[in-house]
C-alpha positions in Angstrom: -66.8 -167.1 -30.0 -68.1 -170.2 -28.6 -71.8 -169.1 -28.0 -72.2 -169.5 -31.1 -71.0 -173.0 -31.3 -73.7 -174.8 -29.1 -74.9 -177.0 -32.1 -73.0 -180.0 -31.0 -74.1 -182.8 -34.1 -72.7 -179.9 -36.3 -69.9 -179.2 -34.8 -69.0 -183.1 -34.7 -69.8 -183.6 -38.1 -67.1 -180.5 -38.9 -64.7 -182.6 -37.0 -65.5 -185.8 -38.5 -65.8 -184.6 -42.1 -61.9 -183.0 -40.7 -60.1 -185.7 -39.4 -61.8 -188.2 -42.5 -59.9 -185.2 -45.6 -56.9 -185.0 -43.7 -56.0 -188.7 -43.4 -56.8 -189.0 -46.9 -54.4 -186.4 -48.0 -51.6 -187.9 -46.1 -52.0 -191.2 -47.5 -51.0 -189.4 -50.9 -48.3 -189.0 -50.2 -44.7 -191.1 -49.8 -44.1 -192.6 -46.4 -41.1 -190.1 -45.9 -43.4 -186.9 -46.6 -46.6 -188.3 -44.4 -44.0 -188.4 -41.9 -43.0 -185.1 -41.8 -46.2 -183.8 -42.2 -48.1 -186.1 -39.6 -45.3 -184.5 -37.0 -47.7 -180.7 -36.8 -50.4 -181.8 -39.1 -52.4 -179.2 -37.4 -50.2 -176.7 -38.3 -48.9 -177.6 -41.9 -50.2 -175.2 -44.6 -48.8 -175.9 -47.9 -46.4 -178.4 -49.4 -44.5 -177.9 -52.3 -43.3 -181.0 -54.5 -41.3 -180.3 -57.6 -39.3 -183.1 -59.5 -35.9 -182.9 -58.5 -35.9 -179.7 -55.6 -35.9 -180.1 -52.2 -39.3 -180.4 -50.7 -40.4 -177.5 -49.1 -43.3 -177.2 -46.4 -45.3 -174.4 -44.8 -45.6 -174.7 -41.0 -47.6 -172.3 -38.8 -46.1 -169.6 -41.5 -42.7 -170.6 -41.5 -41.1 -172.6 -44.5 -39.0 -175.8 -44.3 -36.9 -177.3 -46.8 -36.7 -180.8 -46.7 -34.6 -183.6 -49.4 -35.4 -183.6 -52.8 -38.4 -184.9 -54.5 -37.8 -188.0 -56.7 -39.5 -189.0 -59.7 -40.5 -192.2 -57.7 -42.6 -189.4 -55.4 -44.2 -187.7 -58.5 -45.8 -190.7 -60.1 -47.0 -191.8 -56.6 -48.4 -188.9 -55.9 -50.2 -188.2 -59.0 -51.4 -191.5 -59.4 -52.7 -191.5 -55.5 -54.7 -187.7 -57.2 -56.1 -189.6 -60.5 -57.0 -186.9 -62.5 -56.9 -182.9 -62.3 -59.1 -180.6 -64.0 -58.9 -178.6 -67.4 -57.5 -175.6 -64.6 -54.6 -177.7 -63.4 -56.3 -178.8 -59.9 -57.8 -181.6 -57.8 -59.5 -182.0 -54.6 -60.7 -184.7 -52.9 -64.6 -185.1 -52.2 -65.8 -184.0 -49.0 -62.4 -182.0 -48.3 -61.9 -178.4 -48.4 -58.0 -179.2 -49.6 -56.9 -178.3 -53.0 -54.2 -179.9 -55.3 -52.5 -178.0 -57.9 -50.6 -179.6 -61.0 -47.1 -178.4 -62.5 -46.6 -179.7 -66.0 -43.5 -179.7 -68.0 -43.6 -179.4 -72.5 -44.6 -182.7 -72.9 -47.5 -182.2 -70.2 -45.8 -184.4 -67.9 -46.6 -183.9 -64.3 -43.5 -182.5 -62.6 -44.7 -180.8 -59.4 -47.1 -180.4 -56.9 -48.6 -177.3 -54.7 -51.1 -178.7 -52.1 -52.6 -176.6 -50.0 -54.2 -177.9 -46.7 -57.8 -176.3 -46.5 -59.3 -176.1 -43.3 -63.0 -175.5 -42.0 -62.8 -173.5 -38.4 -65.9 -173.1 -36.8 -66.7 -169.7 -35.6 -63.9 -168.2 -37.0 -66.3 -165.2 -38.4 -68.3 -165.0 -35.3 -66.2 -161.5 -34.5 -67.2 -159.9 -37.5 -70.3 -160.7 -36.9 -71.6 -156.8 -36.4 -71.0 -156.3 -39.7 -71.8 -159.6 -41.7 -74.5 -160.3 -40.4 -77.0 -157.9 -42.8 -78.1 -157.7 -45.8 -75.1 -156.1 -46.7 -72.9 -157.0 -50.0 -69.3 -157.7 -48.8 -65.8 -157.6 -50.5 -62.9 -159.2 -48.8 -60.0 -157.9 -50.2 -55.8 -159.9 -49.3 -52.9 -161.1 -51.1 -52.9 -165.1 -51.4 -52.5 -167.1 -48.4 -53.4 -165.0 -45.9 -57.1 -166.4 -45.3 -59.6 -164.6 -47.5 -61.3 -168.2 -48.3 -61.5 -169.4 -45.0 -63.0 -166.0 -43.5 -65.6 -165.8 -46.8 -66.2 -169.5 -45.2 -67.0 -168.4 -41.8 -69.3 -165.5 -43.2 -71.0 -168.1 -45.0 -71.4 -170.5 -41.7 -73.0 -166.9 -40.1 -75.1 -165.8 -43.1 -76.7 -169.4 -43.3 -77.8 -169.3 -40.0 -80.7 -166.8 -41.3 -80.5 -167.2 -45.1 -80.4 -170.6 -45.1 -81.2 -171.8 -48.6 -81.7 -168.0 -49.9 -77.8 -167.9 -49.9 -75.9 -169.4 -52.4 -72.1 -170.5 -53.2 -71.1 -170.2 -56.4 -67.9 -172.5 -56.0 -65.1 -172.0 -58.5 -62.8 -174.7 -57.7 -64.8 -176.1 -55.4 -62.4 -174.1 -52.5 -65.7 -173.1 -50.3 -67.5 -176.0 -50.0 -64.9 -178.9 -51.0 -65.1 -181.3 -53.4 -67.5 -183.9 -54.4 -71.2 -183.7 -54.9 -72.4 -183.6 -51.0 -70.5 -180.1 -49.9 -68.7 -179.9 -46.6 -70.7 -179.3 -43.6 -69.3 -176.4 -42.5 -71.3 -174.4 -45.0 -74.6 -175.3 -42.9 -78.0 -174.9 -45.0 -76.5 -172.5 -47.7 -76.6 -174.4 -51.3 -73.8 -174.9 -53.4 -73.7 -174.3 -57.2 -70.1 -176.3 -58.4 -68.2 -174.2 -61.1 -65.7 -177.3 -63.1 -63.7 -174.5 -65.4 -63.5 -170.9 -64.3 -64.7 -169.7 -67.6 -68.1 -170.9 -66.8 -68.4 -168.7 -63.8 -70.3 -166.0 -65.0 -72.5 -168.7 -66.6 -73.2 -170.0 -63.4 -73.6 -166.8 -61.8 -76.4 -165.7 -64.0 -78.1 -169.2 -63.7 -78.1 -169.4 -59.7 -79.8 -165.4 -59.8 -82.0 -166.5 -62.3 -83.5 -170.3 -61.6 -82.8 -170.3 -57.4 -83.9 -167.0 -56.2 -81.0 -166.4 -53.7 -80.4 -163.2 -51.3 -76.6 -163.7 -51.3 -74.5 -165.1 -53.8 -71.3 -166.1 -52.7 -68.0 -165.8 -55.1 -64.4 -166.5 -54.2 -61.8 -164.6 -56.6 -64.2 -162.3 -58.6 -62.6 -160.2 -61.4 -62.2 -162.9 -64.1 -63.8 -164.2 -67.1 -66.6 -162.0 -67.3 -68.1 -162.4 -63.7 -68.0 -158.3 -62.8 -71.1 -157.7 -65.5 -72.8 -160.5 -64.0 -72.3 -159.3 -60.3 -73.2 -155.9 -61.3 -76.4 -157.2 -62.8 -77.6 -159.3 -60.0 -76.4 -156.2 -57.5 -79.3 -154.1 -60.1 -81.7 -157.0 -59.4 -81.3 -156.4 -55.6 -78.8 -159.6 -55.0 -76.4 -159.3 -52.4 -72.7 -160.4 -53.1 -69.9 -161.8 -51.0 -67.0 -161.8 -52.8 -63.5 -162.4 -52.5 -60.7 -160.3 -54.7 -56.8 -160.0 -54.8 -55.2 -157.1 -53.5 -52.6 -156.0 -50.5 -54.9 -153.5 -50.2 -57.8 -151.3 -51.3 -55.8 -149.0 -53.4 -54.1 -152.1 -55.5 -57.8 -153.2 -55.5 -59.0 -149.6 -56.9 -55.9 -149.8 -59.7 -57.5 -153.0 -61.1 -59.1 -151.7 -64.0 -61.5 -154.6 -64.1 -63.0 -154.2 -60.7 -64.2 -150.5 -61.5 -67.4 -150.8 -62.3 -68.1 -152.9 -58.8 -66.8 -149.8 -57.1 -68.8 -147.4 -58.4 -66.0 -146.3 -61.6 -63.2 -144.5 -59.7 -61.1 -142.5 -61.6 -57.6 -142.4 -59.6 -56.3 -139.4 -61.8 -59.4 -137.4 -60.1 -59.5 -138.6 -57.5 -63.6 -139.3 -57.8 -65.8 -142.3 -58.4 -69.3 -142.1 -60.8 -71.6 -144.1 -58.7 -71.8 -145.8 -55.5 -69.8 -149.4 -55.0 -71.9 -152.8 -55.2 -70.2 -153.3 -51.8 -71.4 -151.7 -48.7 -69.0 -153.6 -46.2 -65.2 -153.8 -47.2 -62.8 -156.2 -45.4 -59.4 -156.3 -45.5 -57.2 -159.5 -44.3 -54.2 -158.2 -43.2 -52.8 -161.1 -42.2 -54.5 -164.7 -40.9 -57.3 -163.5 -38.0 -56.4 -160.0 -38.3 -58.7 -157.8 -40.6 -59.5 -154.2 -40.9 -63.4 -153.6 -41.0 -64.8 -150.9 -43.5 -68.2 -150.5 -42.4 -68.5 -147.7 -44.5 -66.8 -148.8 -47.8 -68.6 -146.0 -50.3 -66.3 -143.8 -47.3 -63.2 -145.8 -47.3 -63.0 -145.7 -51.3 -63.1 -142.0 -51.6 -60.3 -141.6 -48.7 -58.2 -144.0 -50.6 -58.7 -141.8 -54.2 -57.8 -138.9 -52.0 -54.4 -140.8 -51.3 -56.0 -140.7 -47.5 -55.3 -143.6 -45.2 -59.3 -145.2 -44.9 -60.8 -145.2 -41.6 -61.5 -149.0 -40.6 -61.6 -150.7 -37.2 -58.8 -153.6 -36.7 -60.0 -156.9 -35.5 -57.6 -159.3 -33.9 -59.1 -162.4 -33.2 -55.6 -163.8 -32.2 -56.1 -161.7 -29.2 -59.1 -163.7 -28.3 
């Protein structure tokens, strides 16, 4: 993995643009809870902070219950945040973290998922026979198992080549952080911001249309509209990397909204009506281990046949 991590300014800015997001996250939070964090920052995945429950933090995979949260926590907190958008999150600029909002009736704030983003250089670099093409892409894993920080790394790879020509279209502003300047770890790829979800097709259609891209890059596809639009810049000869929810193909075949981006199958016969948008399919199995499909239209029919699909296992923890 590390020949492909000779660019050394990058690689510092990664680490700079790093170490700057994390200690501005921690200092959001109470003295007690930066302390417990600050103890395997490195390692700390996700905090949970609801009025009144014990605090309870991810650690290298393994949760923690800590003291309860007081209402004294929740107001510093969210006034350390300032706002969250219309979808109930916040980020902070230049960060690849993301803050999520619990509300009670009265639209109170009352909780607190934060979950620690994290660019990691290379991390793609062993998929890299397969991502490397021309080739439209679906990653397909249950939350919080990787799927935005491997779409990332196949971002860091693609841009080596596509440079501008590839394009994030960035719900949420999870692939490229927040703020206006995007995170470095996306190299010369451009960045289209999406504010509220329901906009995403809209931005879709206007990144195919006014910035001629040969990727477009989507993170959770399968809402508000956005399969027509993918399916129409797939038509217009657009390739599409594209995260989606699923433990695995089949639940991703059962989603009734995803059919037409893999080519209409019909699970009663056991047959799809056209080929997939996707040539390459990727499962994440669990964090650095994926199963490859390198030939999806393949690996879709097995699966309607109620066949295990033939894919090759990567372990990069191996490595």
């Amino acid at each position: 993995m590390l020949d492909a991590l000779s660019d050394h300014p990058y690689l510092e800015r990664i680490r700079e643009a790093e170490r700057v997001g994390t200690e501005r996250l921690l200092s959001y939070f109470p003295a007690w809870i930066r302390n417990i964090l600050a103890e395997d920052i490195d390692g700390v995945e996700e905090v949970a902070m609801d009025l009144g429950r014990p605090l309870v933090v991810r650690i290298r995979g393994e949760q923690k219950v800590y003291k309860e949260v007081t209402q004294s926590d929740v107001e510093y907190f969210y006034n350390k945040v300032g706002s969250f958008r219309s979808n109930g999150r916040a980020g902070i600029p230049g960060t690849l973290h993301r803050i999520s909002v619990i509300r009670d009736t009265d639209d109170l704030a009352i909780g607190f998922t934060i979950r620690f983003g994290r660019a990691i250089p290379g991390i793609a670099a062993p998929l890299r026979e397969w991502i490397r093409g021309r080739e439209s892409t679906l990653i397909i894993g249950p939350p919080g198992v990787g799927k935005t920080t491997l779409l990332r790394g196949i971002v860091e790879e693609k841009a080596k080549t596509l440079k501008a020509r590839l394009v994030i279209v960035d719900t949420s502003n999870e692939i490229a952080g927040d703020g206006t300047i995007p995170h470095p770890i996306i190299g010369s790829a451009r960045r289209m911001m999406v504010g509220d979800p329901r906009k995403q097709a809209n931005i879709i259609m206007q990144a195919i249309t006014n910035h001629s891209p040969e990727t477009i890059v989507v993170d959770e596809i399968g809402y508000h509209g956005d399969v027509e639009v993918l399916e129409t810049a797939r038509r217009r000869g657009v390739d599409i990397v594209a995260t989606v929810h699923g433990e695995d193909l089949r639940d991703v075949l059962e989603n009734p909204v995803l059919k037409p981006l893999l080519g209409y199958p019909d699970l009663e016969t056991g047959k799809r009506l056209t080929r997939p948008v996707f040539q390459i399919g990727i499962a994440v199995l669990d964090k650095g281990i994926y199963k490859v499909y390198p030939d999806f239209s393949s690996a879709i029919d097995q699966s309607l046949r109620k066949e295990d699909p033939e894919g090759i296992t990567i372990n990069t923890r191996k490595s």
